[in-house]
N, C-alpha and C positions, 0 to 999 in steps of 0.2 A: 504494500500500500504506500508507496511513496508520493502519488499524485495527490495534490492538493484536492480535495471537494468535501462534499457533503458524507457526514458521519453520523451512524444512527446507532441509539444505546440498543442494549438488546431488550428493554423494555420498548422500545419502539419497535425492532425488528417482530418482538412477540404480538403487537397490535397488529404489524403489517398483517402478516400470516393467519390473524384469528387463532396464535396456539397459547397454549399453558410454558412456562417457562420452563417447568420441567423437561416437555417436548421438546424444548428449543436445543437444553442442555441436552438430550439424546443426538439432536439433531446434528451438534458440532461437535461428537464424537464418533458416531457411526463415520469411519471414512465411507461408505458408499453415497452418503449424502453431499458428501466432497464442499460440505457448505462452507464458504469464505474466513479464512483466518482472522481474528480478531486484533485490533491494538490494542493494550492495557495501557489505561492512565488512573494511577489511582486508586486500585483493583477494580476497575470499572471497564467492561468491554463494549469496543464502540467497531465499527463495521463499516467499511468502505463501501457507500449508496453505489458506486461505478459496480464494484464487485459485485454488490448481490443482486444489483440486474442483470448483470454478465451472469451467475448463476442460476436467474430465472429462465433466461431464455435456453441455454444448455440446457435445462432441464424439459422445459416444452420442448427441444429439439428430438432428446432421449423418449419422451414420452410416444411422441408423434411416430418413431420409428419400430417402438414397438408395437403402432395400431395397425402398424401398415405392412 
């Protein structure tokens, strides 16, 4: 994450998604979910908005090809 932009806490990330925090913490341990590496400031982790659309769309990418 070294470009500059917009950073969302992972209580924000949890509203994006509609999940339980808990689910979140599964979510940034499962490597299959391969979800975006965090910064820590703080002990607070915050999440590059570039990254985790670049992880959305991979993800609709992966999904799409399993429908098809």
């Amino acid at each position: 994450m070294n470009t500059p932009g917009k950073k969302l806490s992972s209580t924000a990330v949890c509203q994006r998604y509609g999940i339980h925090r808990r689910t979140f913490g599964h979510w940034m341990t499962n490597a299959e979910m391969a979800f975006p590496t965090p910064i820590t400031i703080n002990s607070k982790h915050y999440f590059d908005l570039a990254e985790i659309e670049a992880w959305e769309r991979a993800r609709a990418i992966a999904n799409l090809k399993k429908v098809a």
